[in-house]
FILOSE-926438 format. One record per atom (N, C-alpha, C): residue in one letter; atom name; z negated, x negated, y negated. Coordinates in steps of 0.2 Angstrom, whole numbers, plus 5000, padded with zeros to 4 digits. Layout:
BEGIN
@aa:A; at:CA; w:Z; u:X; v:Y .
...
***
This chain:
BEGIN
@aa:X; at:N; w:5159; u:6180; v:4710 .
@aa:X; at:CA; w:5166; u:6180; v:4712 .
@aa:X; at:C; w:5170; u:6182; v:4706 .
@aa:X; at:N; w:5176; u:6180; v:4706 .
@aa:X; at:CA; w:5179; u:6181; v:4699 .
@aa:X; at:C; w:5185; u:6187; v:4699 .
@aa:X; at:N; w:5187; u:6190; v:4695 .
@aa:X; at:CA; w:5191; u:6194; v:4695 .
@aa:X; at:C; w:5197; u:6193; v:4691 .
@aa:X; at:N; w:5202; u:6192; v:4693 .
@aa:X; at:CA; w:5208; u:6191; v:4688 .
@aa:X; at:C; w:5214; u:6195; v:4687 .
@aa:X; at:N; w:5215; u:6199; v:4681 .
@aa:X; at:CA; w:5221; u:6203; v:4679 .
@aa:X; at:C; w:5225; u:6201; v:4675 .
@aa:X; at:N; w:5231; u:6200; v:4676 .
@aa:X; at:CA; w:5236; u:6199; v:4671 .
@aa:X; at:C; w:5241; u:6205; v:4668 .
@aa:X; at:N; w:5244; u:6202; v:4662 .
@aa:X; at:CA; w:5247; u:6208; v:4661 .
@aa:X; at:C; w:5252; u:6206; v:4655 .
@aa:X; at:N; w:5258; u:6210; v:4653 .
@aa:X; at:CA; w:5263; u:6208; v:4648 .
@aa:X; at:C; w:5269; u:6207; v:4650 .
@aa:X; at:N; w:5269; u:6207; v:4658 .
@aa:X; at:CA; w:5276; u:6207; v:4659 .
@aa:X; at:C; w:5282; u:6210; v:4658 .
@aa:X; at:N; w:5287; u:6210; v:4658 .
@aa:X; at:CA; w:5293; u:6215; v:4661 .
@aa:X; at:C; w:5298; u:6212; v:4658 .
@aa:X; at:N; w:5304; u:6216; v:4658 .
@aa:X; at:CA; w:5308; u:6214; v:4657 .
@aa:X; at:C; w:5313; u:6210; v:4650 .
@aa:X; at:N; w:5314; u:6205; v:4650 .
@aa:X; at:CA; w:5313; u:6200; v:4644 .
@aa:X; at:C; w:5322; u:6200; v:4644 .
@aa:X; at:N; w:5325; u:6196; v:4639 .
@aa:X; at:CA; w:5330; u:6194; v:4639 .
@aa:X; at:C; w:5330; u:6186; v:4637 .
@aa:X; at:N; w:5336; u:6184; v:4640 .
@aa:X; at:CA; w:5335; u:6177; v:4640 .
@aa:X; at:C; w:5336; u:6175; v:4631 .
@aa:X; at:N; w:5331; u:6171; v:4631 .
@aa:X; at:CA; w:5331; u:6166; v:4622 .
@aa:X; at:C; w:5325; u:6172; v:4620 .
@aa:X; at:N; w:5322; u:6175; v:4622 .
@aa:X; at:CA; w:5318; u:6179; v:4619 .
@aa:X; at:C; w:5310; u:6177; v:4620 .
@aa:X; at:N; w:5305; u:6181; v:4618 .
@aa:X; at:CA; w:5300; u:6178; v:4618 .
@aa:X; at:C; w:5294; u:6182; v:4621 .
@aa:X; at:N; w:5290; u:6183; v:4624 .
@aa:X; at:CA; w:5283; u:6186; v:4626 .
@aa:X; at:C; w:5277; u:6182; v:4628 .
@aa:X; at:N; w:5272; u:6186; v:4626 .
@aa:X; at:CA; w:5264; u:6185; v:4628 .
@aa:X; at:C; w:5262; u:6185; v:4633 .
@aa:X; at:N; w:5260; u:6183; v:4638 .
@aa:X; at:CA; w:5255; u:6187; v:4646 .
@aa:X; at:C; w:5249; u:6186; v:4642 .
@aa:X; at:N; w:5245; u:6188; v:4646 .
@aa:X; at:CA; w:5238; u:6190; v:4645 .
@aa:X; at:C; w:5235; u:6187; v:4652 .
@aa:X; at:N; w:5229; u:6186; v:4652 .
@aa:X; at:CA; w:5225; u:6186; v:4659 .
@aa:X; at:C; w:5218; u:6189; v:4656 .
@aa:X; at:N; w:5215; u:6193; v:4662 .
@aa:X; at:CA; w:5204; u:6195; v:4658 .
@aa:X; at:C; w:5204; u:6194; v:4665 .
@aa:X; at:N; w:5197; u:6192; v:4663 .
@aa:X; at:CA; w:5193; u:6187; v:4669 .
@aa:X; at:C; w:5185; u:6191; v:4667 .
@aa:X; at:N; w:5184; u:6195; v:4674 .
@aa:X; at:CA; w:5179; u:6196; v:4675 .
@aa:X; at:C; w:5175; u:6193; v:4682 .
@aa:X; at:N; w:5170; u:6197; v:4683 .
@aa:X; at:CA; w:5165; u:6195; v:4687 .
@aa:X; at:C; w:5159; u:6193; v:4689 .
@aa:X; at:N; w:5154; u:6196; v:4691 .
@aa:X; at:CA; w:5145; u:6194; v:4693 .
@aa:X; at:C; w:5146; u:6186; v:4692 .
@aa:X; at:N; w:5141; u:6183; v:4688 .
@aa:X; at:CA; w:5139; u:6177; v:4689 .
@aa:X; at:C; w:5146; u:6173; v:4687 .
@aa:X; at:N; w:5153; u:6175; v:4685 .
@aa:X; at:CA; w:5159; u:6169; v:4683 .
@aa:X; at:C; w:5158; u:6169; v:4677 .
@aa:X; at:N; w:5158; u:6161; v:4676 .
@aa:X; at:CA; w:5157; u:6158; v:4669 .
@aa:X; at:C; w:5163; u:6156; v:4666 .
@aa:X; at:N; w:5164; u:6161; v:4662 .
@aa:X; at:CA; w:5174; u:6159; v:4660 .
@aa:X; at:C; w:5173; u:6154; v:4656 .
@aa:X; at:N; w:5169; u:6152; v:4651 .
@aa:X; at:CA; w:5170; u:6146; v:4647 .
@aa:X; at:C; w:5169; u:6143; v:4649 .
@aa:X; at:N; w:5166; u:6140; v:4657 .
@aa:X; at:CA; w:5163; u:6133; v:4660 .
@aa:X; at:C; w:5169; u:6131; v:4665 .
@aa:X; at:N; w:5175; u:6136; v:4665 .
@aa:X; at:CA; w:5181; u:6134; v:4669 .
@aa:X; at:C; w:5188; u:6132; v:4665 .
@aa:X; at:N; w:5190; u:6129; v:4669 .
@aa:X; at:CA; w:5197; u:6126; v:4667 .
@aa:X; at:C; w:5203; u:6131; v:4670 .
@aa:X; at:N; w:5207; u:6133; v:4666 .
@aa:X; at:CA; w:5211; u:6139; v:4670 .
@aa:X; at:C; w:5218; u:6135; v:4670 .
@aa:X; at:N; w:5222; u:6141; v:4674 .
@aa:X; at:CA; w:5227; u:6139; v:4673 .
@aa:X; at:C; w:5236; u:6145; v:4675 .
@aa:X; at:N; w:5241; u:6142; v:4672 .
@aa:X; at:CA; w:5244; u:6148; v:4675 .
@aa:X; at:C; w:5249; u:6145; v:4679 .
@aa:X; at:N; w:5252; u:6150; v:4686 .
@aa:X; at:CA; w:5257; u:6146; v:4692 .
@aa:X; at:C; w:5264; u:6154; v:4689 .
@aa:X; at:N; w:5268; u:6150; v:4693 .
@aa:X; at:CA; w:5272; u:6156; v:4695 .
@aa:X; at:C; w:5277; u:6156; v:4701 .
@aa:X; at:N; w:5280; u:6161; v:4703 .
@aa:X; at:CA; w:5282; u:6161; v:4711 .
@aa:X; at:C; w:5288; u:6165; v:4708 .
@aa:X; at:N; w:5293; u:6161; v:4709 .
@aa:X; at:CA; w:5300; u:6164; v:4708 .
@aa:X; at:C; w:5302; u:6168; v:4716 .
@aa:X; at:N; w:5309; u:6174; v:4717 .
@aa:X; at:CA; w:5309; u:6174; v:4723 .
@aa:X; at:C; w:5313; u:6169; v:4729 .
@aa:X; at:N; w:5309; u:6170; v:4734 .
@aa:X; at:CA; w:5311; u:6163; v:4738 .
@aa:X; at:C; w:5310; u:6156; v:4739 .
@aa:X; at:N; w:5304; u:6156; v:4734 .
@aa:X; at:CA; w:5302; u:6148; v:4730 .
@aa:X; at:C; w:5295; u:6148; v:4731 .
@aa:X; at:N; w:5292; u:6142; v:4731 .
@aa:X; at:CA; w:5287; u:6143; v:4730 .
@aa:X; at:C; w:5281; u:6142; v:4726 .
@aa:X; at:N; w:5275; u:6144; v:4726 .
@aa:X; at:CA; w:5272; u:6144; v:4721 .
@aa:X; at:C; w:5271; u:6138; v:4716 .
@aa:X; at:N; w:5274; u:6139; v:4711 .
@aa:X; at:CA; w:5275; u:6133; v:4704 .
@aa:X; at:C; w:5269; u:6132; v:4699 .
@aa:X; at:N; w:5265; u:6128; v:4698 .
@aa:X; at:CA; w:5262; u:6127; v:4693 .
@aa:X; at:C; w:5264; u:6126; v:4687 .
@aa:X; at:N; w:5261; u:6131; v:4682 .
@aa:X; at:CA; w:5264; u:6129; v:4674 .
@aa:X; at:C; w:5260; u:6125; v:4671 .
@aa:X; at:N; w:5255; u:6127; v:4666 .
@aa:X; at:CA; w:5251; u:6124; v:4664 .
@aa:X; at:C; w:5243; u:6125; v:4666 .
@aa:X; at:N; w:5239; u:6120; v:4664 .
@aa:X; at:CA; w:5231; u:6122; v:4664 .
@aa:X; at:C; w:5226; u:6121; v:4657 .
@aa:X; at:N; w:5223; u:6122; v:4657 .
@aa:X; at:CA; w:5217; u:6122; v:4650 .
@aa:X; at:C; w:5211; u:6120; v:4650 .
@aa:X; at:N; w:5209; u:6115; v:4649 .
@aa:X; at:CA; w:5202; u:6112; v:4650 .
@aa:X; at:C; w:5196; u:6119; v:4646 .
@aa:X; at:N; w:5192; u:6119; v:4649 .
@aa:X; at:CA; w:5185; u:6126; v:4648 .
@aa:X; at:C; w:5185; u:6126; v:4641 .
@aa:X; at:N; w:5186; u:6121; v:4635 .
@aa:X; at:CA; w:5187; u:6123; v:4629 .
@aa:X; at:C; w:5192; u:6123; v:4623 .
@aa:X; at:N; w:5196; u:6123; v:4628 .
@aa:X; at:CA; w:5204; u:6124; v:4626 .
@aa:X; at:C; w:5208; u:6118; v:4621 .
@aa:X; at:N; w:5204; u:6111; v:4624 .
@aa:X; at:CA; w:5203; u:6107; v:4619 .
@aa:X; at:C; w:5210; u:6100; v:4621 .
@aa:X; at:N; w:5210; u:6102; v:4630 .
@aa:X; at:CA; w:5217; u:6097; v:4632 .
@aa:X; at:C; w:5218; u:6103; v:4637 .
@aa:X; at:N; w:5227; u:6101; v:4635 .
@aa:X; at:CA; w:5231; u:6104; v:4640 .
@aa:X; at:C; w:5235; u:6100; v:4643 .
@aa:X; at:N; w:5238; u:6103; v:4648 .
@aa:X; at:CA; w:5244; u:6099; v:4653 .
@aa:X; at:C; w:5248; u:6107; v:4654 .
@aa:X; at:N; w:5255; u:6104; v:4653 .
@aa:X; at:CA; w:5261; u:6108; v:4654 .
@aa:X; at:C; w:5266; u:6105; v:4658 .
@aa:X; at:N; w:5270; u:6110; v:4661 .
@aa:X; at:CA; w:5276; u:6109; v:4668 .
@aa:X; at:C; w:5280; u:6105; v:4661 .
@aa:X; at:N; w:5284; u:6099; v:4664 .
@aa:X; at:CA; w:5288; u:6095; v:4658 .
@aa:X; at:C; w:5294; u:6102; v:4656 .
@aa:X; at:N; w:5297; u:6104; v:4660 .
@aa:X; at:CA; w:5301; u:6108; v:4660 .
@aa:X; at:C; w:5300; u:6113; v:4652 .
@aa:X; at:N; w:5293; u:6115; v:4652 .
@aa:X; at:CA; w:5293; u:6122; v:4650 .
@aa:X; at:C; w:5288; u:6120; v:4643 .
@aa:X; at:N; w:5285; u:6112; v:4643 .
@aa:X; at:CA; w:5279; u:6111; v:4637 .
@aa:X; at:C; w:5282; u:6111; v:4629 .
@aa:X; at:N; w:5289; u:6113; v:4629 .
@aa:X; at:CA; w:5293; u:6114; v:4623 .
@aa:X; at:C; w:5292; u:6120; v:4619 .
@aa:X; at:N; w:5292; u:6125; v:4627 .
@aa:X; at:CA; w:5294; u:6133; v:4625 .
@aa:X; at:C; w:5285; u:6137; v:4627 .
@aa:X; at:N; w:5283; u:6135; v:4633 .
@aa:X; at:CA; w:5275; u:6138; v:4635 .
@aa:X; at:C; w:5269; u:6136; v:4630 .
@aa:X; at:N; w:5266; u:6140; v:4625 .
@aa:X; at:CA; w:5259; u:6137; v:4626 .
@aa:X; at:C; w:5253; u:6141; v:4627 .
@aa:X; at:N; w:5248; u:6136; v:4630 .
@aa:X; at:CA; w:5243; u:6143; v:4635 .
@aa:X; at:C; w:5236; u:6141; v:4627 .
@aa:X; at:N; w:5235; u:6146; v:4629 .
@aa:X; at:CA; w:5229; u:6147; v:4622 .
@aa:X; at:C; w:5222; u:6152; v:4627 .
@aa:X; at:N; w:5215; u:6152; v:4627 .
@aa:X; at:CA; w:5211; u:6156; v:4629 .
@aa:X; at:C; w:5209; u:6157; v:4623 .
@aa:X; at:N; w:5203; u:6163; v:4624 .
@aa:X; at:CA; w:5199; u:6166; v:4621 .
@aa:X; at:C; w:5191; u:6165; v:4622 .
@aa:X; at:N; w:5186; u:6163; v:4624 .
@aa:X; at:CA; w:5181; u:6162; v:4628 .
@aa:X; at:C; w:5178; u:6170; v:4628 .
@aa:X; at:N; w:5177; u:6169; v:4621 .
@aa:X; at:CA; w:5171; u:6177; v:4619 .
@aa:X; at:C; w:5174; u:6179; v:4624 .
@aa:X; at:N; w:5180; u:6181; v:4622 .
@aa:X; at:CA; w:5185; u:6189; v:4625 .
@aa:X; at:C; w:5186; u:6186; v:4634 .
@aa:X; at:N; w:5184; u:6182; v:4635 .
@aa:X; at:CA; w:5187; u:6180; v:4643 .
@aa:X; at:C; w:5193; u:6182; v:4643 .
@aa:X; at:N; w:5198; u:6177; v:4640 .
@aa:X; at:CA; w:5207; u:6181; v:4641 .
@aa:X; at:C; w:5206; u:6173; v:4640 .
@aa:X; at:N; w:5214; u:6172; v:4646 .
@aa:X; at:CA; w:5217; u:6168; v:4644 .
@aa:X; at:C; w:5226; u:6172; v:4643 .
@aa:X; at:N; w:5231; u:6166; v:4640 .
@aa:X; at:CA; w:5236; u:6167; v:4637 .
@aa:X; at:C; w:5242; u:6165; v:4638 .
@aa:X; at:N; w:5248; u:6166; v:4639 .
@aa:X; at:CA; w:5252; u:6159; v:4639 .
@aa:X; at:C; w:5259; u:6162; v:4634 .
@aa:X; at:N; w:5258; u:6161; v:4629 .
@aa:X; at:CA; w:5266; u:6163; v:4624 .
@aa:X; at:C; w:5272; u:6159; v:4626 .
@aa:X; at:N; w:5275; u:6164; v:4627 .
@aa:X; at:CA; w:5284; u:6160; v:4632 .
@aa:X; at:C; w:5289; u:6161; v:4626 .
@aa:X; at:N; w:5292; u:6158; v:4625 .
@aa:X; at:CA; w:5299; u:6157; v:4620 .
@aa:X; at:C; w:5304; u:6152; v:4623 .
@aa:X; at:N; w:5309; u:6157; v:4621 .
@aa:X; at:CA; w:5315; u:6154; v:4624 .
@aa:X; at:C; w:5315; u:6155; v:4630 .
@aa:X; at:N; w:5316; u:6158; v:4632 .
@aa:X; at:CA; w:5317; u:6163; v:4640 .
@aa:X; at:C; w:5321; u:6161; v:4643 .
@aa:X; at:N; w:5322; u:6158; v:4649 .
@aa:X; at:CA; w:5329; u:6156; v:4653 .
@aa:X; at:C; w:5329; u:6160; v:4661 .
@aa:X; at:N; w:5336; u:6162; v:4662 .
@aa:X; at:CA; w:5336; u:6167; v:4667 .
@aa:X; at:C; w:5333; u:6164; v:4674 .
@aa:X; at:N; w:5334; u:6158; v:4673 .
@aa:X; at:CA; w:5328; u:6155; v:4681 .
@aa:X; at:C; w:5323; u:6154; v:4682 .
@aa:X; at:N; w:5320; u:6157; v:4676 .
@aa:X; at:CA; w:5312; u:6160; v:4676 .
@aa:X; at:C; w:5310; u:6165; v:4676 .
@aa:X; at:N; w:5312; u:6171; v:4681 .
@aa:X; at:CA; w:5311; u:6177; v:4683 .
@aa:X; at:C; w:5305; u:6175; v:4689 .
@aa:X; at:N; w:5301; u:6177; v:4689 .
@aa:X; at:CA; w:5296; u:6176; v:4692 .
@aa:X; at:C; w:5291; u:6182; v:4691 .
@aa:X; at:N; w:5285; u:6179; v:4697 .
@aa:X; at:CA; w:5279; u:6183; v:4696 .
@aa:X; at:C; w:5275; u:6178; v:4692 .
@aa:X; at:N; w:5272; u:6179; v:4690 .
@aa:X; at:CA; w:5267; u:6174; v:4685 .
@aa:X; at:C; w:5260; u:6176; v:4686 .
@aa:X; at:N; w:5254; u:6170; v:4687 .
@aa:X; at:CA; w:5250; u:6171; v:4688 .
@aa:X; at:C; w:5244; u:6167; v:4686 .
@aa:X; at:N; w:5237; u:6171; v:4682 .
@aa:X; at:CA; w:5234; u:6167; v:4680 .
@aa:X; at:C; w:5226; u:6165; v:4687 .
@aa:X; at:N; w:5228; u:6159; v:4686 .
@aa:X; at:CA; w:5225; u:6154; v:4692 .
@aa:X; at:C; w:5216; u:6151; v:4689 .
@aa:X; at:N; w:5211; u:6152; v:4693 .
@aa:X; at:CA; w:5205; u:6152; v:4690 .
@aa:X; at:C; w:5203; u:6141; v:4693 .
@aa:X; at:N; w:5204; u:6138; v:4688 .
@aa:X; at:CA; w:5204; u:6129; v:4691 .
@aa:X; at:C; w:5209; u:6126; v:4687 .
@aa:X; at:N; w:5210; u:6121; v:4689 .
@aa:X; at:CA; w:5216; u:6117; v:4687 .
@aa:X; at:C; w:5220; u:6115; v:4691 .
@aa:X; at:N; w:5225; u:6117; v:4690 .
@aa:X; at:CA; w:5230; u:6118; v:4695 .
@aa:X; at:C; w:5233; u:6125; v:4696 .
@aa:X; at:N; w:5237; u:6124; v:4705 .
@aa:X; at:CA; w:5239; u:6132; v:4708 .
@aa:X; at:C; w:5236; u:6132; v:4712 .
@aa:X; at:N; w:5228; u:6129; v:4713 .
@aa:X; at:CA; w:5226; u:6131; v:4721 .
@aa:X; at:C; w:5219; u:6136; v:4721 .
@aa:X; at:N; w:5218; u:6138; v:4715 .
@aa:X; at:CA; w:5212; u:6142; v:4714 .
@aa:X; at:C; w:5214; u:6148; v:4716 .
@aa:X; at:N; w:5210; u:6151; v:4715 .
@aa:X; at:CA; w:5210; u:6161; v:4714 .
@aa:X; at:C; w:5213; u:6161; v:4709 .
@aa:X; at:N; w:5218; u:6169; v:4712 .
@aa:X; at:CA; w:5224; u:6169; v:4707 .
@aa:X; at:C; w:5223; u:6178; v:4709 .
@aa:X; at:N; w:5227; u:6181; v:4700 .
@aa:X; at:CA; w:5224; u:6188; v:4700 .
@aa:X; at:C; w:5234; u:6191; v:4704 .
@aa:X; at:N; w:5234; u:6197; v:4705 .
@aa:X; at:CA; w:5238; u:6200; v:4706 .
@aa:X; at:C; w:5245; u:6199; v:4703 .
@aa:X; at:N; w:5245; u:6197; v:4700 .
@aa:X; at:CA; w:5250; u:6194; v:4695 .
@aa:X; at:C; w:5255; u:6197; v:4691 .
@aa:X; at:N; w:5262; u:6196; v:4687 .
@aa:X; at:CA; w:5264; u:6200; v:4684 .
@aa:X; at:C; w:5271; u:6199; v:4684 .
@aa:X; at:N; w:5275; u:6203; v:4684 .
@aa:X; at:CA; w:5282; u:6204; v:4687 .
@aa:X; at:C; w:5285; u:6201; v:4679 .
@aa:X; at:N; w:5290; u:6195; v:4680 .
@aa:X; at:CA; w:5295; u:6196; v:4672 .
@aa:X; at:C; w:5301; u:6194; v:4675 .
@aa:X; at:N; w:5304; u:6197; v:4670 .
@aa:X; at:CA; w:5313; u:6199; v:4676 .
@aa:X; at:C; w:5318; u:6194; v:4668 .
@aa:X; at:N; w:5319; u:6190; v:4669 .
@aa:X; at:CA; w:5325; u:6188; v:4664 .
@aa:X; at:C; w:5331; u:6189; v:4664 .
@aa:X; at:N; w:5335; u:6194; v:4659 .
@aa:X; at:CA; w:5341; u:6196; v:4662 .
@aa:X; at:C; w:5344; u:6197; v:4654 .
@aa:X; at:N; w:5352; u:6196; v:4655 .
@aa:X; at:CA; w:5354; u:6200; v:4648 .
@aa:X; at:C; w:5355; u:6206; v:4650 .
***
């Protein structure tokens, strides 16, 4: 079973830039042998797919919206995946989450608050 933590959020300012973080643990989870991905759930919305990562970081797909400003990067060794945000827009105050599969339908860890505001 897989365990997923992310981290890096908080409070940003619009046109700005930050890192999430995800670490994937777990008995018997193969982080290089999966395709990850990251959703997010603004409030009152529902949960939004951003991008996913093929198990060797070798094809992506990104939200059209966001594949200008997001790019998701993993780690295997380190089991971390990544997702660098640039150019921050206040309608993407969100919980953000990193999702174990392709897509938003897998196991997803706790997720991470980012509040966009001036």
């Amino acid at each position: 079973q897989v365990q997923l933590v992310e981290s890096g959020g908080g409070s940003v300012t619009p046109g700005g830039s930050t890192r999430l973080s995800c670490t994937a643990s777990g008995i018997g989870f193969d982080f290089s042998s999966n395709a990850m991905s990251w959703a997010r759930q603004a409030p009152g919305k529902e949960l939004e797919w951003i991008a996913s990562l093929t198990p060797d970081g070798s094809v992506d797909k990104t939200l059209d919206s966001v594949k200008d400003r997001f790019i998701m990067a993993r780690d295997n060794a380190e089991k971390k995946l990544y997702l660098q945000m640039n150019n921050w827009r206040i309608e993407e105050t969100a919980m953000y989450y990193c999702v174990k599969g392709w897509g938003k339908g897998g196991t997803r860890g706790p997720g991470t608050q980012v509040t966009v505001s001036s």
